[in-house]
C-alpha positions as protocol buffer text, in pm:
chain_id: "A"
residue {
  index: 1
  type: UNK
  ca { x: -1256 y: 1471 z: 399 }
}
residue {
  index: 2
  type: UNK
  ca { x: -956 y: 1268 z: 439 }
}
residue {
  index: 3
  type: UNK
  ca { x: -572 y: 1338 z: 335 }
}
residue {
  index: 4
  type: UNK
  ca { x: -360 y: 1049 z: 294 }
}
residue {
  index: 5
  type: UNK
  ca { x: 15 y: 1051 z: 238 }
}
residue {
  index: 6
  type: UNK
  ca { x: 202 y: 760 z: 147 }
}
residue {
  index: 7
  type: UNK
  ca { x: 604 y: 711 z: 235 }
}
residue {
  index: 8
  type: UNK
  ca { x: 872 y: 453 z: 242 }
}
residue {
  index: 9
  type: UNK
  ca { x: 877 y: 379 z: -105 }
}
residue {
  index: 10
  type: UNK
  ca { x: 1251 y: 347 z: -318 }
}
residue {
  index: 11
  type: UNK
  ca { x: 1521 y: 171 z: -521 }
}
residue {
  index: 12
  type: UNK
  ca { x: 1524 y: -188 z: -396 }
}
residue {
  index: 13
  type: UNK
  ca { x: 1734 y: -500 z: -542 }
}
residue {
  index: 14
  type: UNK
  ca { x: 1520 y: -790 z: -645 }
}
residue {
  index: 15
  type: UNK
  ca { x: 1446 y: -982 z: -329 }
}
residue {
  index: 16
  type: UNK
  ca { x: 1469 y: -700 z: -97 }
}
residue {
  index: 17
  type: UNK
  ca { x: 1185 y: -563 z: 126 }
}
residue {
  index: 18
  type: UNK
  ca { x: 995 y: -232 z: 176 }
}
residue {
  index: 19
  type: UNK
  ca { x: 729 y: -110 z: 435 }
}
residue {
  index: 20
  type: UNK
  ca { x: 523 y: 154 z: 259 }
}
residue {
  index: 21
  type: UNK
  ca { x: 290 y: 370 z: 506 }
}
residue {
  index: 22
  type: UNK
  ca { x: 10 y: 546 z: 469 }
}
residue {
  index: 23
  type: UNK
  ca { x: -71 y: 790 z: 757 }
}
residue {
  index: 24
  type: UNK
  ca { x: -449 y: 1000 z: 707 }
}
residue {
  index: 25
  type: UNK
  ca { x: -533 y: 1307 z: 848 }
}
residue {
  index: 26
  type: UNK
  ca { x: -838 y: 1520 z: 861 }
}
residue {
  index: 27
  type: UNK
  ca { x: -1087 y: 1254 z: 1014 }
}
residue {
  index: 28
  type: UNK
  ca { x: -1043 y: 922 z: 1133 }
}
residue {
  index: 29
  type: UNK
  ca { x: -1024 y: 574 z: 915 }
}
residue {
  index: 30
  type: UNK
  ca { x: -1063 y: 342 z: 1213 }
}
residue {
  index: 31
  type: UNK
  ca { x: -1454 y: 287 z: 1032 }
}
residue {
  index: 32
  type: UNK
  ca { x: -1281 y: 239 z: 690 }
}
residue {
  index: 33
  type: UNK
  ca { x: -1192 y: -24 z: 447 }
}
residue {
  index: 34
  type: UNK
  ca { x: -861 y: 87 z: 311 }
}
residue {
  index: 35
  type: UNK
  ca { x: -653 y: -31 z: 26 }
}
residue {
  index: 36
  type: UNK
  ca { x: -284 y: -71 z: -167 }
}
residue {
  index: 37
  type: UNK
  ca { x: -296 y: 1 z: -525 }
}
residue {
  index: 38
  type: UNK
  ca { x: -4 y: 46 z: -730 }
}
residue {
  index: 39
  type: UNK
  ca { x: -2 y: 130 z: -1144 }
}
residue {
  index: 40
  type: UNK
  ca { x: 292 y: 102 z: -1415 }
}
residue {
  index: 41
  type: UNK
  ca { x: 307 y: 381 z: -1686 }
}
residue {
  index: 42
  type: UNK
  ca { x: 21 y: 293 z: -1949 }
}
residue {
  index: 43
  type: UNK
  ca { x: -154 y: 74 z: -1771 }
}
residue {
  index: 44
  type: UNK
  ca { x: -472 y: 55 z: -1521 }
}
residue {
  index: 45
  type: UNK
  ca { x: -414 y: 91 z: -1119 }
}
residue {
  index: 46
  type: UNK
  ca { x: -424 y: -266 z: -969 }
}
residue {
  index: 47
  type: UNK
  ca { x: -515 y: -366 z: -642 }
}
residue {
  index: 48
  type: UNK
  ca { x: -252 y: -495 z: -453 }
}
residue {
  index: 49
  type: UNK
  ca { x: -394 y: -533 z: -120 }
}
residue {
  index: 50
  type: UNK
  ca { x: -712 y: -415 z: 111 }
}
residue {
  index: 51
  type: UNK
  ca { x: -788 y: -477 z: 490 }
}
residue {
  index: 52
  type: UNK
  ca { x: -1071 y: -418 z: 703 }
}
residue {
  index: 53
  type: UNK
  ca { x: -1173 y: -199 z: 967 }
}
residue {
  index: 54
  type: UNK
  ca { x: -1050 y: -374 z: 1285 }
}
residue {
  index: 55
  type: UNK
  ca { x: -781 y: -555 z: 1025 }
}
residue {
  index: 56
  type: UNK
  ca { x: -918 y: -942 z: 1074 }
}
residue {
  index: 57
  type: UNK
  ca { x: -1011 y: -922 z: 723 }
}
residue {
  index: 58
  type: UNK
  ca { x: -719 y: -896 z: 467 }
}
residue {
  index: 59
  type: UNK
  ca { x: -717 y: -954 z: 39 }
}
residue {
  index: 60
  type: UNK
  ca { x: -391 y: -968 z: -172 }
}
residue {
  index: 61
  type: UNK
  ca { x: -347 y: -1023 z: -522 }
}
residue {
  index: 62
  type: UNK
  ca { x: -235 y: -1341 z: -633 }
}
residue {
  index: 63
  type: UNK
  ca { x: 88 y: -1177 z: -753 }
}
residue {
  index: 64
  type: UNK
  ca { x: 198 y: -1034 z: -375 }
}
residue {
  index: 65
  type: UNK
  ca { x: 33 y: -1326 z: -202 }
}
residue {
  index: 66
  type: UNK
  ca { x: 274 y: -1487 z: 30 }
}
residue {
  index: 67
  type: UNK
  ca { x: 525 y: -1179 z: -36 }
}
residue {
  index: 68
  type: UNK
  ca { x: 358 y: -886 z: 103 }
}
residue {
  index: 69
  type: UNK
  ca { x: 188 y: -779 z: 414 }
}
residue {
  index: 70
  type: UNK
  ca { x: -81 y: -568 z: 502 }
}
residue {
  index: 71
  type: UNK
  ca { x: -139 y: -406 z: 836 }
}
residue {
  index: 72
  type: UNK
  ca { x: -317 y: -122 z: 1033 }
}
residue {
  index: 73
  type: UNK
  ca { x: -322 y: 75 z: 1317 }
}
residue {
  index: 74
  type: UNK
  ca { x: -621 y: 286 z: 1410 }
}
residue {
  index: 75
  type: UNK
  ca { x: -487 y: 497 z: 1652 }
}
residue {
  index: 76
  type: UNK
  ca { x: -181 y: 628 z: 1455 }
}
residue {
  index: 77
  type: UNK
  ca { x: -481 y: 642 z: 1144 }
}
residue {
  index: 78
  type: UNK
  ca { x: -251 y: 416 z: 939 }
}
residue {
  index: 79
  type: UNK
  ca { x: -185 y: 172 z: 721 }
}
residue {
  index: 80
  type: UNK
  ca { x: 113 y: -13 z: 630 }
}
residue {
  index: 81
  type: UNK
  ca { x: 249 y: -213 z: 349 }
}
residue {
  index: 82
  type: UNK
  ca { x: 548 y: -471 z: 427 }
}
residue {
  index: 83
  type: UNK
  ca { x: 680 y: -583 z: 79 }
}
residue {
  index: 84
  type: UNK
  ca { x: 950 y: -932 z: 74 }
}
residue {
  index: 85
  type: UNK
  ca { x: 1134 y: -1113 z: -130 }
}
residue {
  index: 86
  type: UNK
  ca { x: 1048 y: -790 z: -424 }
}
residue {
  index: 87
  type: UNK
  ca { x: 1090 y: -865 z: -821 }
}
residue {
  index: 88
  type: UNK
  ca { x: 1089 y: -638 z: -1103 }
}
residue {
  index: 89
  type: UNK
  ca { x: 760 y: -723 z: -1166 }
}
residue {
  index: 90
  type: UNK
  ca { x: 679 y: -471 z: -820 }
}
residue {
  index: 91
  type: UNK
  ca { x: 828 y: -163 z: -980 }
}
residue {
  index: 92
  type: UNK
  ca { x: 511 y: 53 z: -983 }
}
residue {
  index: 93
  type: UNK
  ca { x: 377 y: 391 z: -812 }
}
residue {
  index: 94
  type: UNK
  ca { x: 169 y: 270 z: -491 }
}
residue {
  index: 95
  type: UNK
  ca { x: -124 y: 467 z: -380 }
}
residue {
  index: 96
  type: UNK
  ca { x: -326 y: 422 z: -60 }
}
residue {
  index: 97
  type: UNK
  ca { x: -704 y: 422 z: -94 }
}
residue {
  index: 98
  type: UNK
  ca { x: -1005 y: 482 z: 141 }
}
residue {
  index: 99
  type: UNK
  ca { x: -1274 y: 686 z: 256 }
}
residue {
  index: 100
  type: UNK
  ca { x: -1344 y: 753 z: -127 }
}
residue {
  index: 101
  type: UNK
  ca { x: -985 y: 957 z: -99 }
}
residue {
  index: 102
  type: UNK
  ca { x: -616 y: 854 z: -267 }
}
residue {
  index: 103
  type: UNK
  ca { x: -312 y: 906 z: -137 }
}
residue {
  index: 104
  type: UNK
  ca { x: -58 y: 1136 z: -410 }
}
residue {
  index: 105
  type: UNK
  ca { x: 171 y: 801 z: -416 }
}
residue {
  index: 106
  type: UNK
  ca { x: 503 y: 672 z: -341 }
}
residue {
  index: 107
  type: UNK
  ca { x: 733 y: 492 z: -658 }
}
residue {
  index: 108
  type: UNK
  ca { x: 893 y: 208 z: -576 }
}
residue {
  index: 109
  type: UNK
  ca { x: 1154 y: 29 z: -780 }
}
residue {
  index: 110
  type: UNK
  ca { x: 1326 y: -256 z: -803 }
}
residue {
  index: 111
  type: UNK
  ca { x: 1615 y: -265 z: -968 }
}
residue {
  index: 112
  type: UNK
  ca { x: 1963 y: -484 z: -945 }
}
């Protein structure tokens, strides 16, 4: 089964930037879709972002497109989030997904 732990996350002024990482242990997830999520208090985890196995294949939601970056690399069994130009609308806890496992999370907020 695989462990993932997320890090980087923070207090960030509106048009700042993060890089959130996710690093997994206990097998590899170079044969893995894996995913950003992130969910506000009372309401449903969203996805935020997901890339593919050798990374050539990358989704963002249309509210990150343009603003945030997704990235791997398979032989640090990682995955990275680069978040620009943050608003308020960002302040969530992000979770990294894959291999059917979820990372505990990392809050981030953005606050002037």
């Amino acid at each position: 089964q695989v462990q993932l732990v997320e890090s980087g996350g923070g207090l960030v002024e509106p048009g700042g930037s993060l890089n959130l990482s996710c690093v997994a242990s206990g097998r590899t997830i170079s044969n893995e879709v894996m995913a950003w999520y992130r969910q506000i208090p009372g309401k449903e985890r969203e996805l935020v972002s997901s890339i593919s196995q050798t990374g050539t294949i990358t989704y963002y939601a249309d509210s990150v497109k343009g603003r945030f970056t997704i990235s791997r690399d398979n032989a640090k069994n990682s995955v990275y989030l680069q978040m620009n130009d943050v608003n308020f609308e960002d302040t969530a806890v992000y979770f990294c997904e894959g291999a059917r496992s979820w990372g505990p999370g990392t809050q981030v907020t953005v606050s002037s």
